[in-house]
N, C-alpha and C positions, 0 to 999 in steps of 0.2 A: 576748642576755643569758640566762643560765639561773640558776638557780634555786641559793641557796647551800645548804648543807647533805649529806647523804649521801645516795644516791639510794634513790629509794621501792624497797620489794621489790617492788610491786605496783602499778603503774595500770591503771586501768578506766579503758575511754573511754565515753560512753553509759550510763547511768544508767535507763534503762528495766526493761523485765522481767527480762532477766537480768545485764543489766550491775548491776543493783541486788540483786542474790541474792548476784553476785560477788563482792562491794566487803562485804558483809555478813560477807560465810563465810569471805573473808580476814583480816577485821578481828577476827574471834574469835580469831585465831591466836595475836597479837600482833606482825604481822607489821604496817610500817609501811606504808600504804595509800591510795592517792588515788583518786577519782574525778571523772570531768571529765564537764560535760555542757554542750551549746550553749545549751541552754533551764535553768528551771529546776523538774526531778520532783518527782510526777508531774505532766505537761505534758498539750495538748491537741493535741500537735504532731506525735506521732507514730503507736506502733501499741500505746499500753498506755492510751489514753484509753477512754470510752463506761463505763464502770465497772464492769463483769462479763462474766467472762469462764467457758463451757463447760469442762467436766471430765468425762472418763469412762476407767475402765481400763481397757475393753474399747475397745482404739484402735483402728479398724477402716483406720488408714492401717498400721497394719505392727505384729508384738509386738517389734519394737528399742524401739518407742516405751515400752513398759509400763514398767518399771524407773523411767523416769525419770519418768511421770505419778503414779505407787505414791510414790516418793521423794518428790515435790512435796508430797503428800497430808501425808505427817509432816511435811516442812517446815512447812507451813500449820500445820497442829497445835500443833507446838512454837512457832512464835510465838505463837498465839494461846493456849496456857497462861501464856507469858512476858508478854504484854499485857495478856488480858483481852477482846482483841478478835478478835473472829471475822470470820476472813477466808474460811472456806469452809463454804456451804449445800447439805446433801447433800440437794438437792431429787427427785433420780431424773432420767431424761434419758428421753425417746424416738426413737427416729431414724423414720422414716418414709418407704418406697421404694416404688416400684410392688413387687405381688404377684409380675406376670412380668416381673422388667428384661431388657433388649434382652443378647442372649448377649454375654458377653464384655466387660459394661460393670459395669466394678467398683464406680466411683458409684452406680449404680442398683442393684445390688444390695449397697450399703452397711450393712443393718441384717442381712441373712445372714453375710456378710463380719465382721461384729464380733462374731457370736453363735458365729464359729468359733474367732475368740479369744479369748472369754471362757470356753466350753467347756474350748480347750487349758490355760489359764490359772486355772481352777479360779473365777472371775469369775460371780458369782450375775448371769444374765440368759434373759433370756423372749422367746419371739416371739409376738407376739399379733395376733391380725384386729382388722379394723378396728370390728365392733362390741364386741368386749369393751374397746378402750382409748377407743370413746368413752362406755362403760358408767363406766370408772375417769373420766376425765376430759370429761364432756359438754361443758366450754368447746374441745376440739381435733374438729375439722368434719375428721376422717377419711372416704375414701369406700373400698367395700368392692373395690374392686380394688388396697388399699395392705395391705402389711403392716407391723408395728410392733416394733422391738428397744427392749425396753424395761430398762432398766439401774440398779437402787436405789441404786448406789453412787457414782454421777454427780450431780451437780451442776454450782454455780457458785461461782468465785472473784471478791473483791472486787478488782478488777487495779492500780486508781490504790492502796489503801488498803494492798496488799502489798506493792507500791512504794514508799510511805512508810513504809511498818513496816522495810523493810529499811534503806534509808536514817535513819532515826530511831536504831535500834539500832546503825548499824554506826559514826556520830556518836559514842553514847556510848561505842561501844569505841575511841574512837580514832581513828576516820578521816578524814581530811580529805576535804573535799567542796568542787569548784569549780563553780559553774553558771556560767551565761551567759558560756562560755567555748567557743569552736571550736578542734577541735585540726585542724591541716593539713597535718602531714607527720607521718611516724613513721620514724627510721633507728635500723636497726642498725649499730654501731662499734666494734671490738673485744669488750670483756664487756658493754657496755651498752646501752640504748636509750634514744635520746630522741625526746621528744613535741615538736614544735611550735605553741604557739599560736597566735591570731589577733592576741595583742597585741605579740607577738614572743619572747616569752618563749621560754623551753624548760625541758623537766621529763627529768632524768634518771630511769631505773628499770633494774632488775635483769630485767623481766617485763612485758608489756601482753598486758591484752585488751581488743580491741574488741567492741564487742555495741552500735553505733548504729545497730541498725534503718534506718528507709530511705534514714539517710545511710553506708551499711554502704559504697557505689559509691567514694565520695567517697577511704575511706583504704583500701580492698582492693588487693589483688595484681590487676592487668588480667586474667589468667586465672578468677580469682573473679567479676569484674567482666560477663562475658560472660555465666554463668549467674546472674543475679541482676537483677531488676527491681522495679517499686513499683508498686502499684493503690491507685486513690482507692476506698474502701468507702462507704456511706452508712447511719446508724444512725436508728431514731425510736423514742423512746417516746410509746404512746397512753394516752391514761387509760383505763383500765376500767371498767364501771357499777359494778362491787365490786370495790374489788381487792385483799379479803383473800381469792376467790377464786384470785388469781394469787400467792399467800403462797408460799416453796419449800415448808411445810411440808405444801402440796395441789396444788401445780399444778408439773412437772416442765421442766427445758429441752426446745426441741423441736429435730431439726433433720429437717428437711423436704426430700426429692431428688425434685423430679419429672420426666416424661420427659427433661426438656432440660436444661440449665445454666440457665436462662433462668426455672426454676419454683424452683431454689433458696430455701429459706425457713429460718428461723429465731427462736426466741422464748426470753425468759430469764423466767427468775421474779421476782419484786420483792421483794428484801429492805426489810426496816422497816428506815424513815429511810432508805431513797435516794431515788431521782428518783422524782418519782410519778407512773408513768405507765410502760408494760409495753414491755420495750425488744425490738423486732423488726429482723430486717433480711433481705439478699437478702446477693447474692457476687458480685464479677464480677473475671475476669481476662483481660479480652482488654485493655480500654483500661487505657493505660499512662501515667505521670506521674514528675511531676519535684517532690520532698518540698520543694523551696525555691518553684516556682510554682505548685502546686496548688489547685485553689480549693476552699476550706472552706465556702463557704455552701452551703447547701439551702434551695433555693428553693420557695417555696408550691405551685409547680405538681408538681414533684415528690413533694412529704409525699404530694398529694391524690391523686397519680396512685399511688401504694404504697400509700395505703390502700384506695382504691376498686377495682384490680385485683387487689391481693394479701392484706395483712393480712385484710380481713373476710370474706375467704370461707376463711381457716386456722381462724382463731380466734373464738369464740363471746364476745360478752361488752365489747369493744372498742369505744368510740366514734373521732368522725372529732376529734377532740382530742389534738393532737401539742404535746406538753409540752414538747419538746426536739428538736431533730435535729442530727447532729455528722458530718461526715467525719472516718475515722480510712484508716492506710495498711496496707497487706500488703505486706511486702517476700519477693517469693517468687524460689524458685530454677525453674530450669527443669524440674526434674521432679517440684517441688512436696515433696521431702525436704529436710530441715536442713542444712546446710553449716558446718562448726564443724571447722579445722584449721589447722595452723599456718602463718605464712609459708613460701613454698617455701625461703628464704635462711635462714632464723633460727628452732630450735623458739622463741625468745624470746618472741614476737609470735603470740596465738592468735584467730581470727579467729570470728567468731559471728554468723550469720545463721540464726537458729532459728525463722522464723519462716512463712510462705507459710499463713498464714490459719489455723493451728490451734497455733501454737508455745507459747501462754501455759500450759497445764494441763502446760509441761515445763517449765518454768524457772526454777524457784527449784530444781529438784534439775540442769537444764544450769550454773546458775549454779556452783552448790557443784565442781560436778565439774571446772568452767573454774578456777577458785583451788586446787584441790586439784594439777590436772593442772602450776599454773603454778610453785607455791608448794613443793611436795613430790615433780614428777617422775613423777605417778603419779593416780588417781584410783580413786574405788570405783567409780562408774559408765564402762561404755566410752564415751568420748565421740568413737572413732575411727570407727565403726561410720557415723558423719556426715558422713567425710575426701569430699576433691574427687575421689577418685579416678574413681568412677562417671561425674564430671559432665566432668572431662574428657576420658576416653576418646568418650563422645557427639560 
């Protein structure tokens, strides 16, 4: 059965970080618009949970990245003049690497590596030893064989909260919104496309984009499918003896590379009125999962074993009191860059997997560019720069 009526100019599949910018910045158009999501946003299901989310324009993974993290920034902005609610805390960032990284490893010397793109990029940023940043910040337990890029224009974005601002406003422009609906096929047919439901339904449109995160497998091109996987992550907020210490407006994001993969750290700041309780984590992408049987708990022995081995000797100030803990997913590609292009059969259908553990601080300007590119033939940002081509030649 399908669906009566004239077909959508625009569906969005996924309702997440950018399928939710999407669905937004088409609806401004006055372009008729639907979005489909299996759950209902923001969710705890996928990879826009945990509540904050790192920002910095010095993106020390590549400068394709700046454009669209710089874009993001105004987006945030402009809803949150439209709202009243502030979506993004320009608390300063730190990255922190060993002093001499092992030759030839770009991770490890990731805070050099961003201070050359903020240099190129005219980007206000510092390098600093490790006792002058534990002079600014006595709560971060630096030791002096680290060095420090430290970034004023970095922050953190509130991620479920922009997710619902996009969705909220793209409602009152008009758009229709389906949750708790699976889509299961997607064909191209003469000028059209249709979506297929899980209830059997079918949804005509002129245009889709997908952007479901770690069910991206599920309706990709097999080709796609090969460079792209999913990691279970593990989140905890601890409480702090004070924690208007860890306020953005005194205490910065961290993110933390030490010798190995394995020393990986990371810490956000605590915005008033969220979780209370100072949300850290670690990273891992060797073990690999499946977004439908993944296990979401975090078990006791786990919290205790992340805070007795790691959190308390980062950070100064942190008790063994875990307010919270969440698996969230990283749906990454193989060489850990964005993948965003269209069907190999159809420009109709434009595919988006933006995400392999750093995708959120681009996606409300990936989103704008995906409706722009879908709706108009065209986009102000290049979001070609993303295509498969790289990942297929590999």
């Amino acid at each position: 059965m399908t669906d009566a009526g004239s077909p959508y100019d625009l569906v969005v599949v996924g309702l997440g970080a950018v399928g939710s910018s999407a669905l937004f910045q088409a609806s401004k158009t006055g372009a008729r618009v639907l979005g489909i999501d299996r759950y209902d946003p923001p969710h705890d299901f996928g990879s826009t949970n945990a509540e904050t989310r790192i920002t910095r324009l010095a993106v020390g993974e590549g400068p394709r990245y700046l454009p669209f993290v710089a874009r993001s920034h105004q987006i945030w902005a402009e809803l949150a003049a439209e709202t009243g609610d502030k979506l993004y805390h320009q608390s300063g960032g730190c990255i922190i690497t060993p002093d001499t990284p092992a030759a030839g490893d770009r991770w490890n010397d990731f805070a050099r590596i961003s201070a050359s793109i903020a240099a190129d990029s005219g980007i206000d940023f510092e390098l600093l030893d490790a006792a002058t940043t534990r002079s600014r910040y006595p709560q971060i337990q630096t030791t002096d064989d680290q060095i420090v890029g430290f970034e004023p224009t970095g922050g953190v974005v509130m991620a479920e909260r922009a997710v619902d601002t996009h969705l909220r406003l793209a409602r009152g422009n008009g758009a229709e919104i389906r949750t708790h609906q699976t889509v299961t096929n997607i064909s191209v047919t003469n000028d059209l496309t249709t979506i297929r439901l899980q209830d059997g339904t079918n949804v005509v449109a002129e245009a889709v984009v997908v952007a479901a995160g770690p069910w991206f497998a599920d309706l990709a091109p097999p080709l796609d499918r090969e460079h792209t996987y999913v990691t279970r992550q593990t989140v905890y907020w601890f409480r702090p003896e004070d924690p208007e210490m860890f306020r953005p407006e005194c205490f910065p994001f961290i993110i933390w590379v030490g010798e190995t993969p394995d020393d990986y750290f990371s810490s956000f700041p605590m915005p008033h009125g969220g979780i209370p309780g100072m949300k850290v984590l670690t990273e891992q992408f060797v073990d690999r999962c499946d977004p439908r049987t993944v296990d979401r708990t975090v078990p006791v022995s786990e919290i205790n074993d992340f805070y007795h081995d790691i959190a308390r000797h980062r950070i100064d100030g942190l008790t063994s009191e875990c307010v919270k803990a969440v698996a969230c997913l990283y749906t990454m590609t193989t060489d850990e860059h964005f993948l965003i292009d269209a069907h190999p059969s159809s420009d109709r259908v434009l595919y988006a997997s933006p995400c392999s553990g750093h995708g959120f601080k681009h996606s409300a300007a990936i989103g704008e560019a995906m409706a722009q590119k879908m709706l108009h033939g065209t986009s102000t940002l290049d979001i070609e720069v993303f295509d498969r081509t790289r990942l297929v030649a590999t």
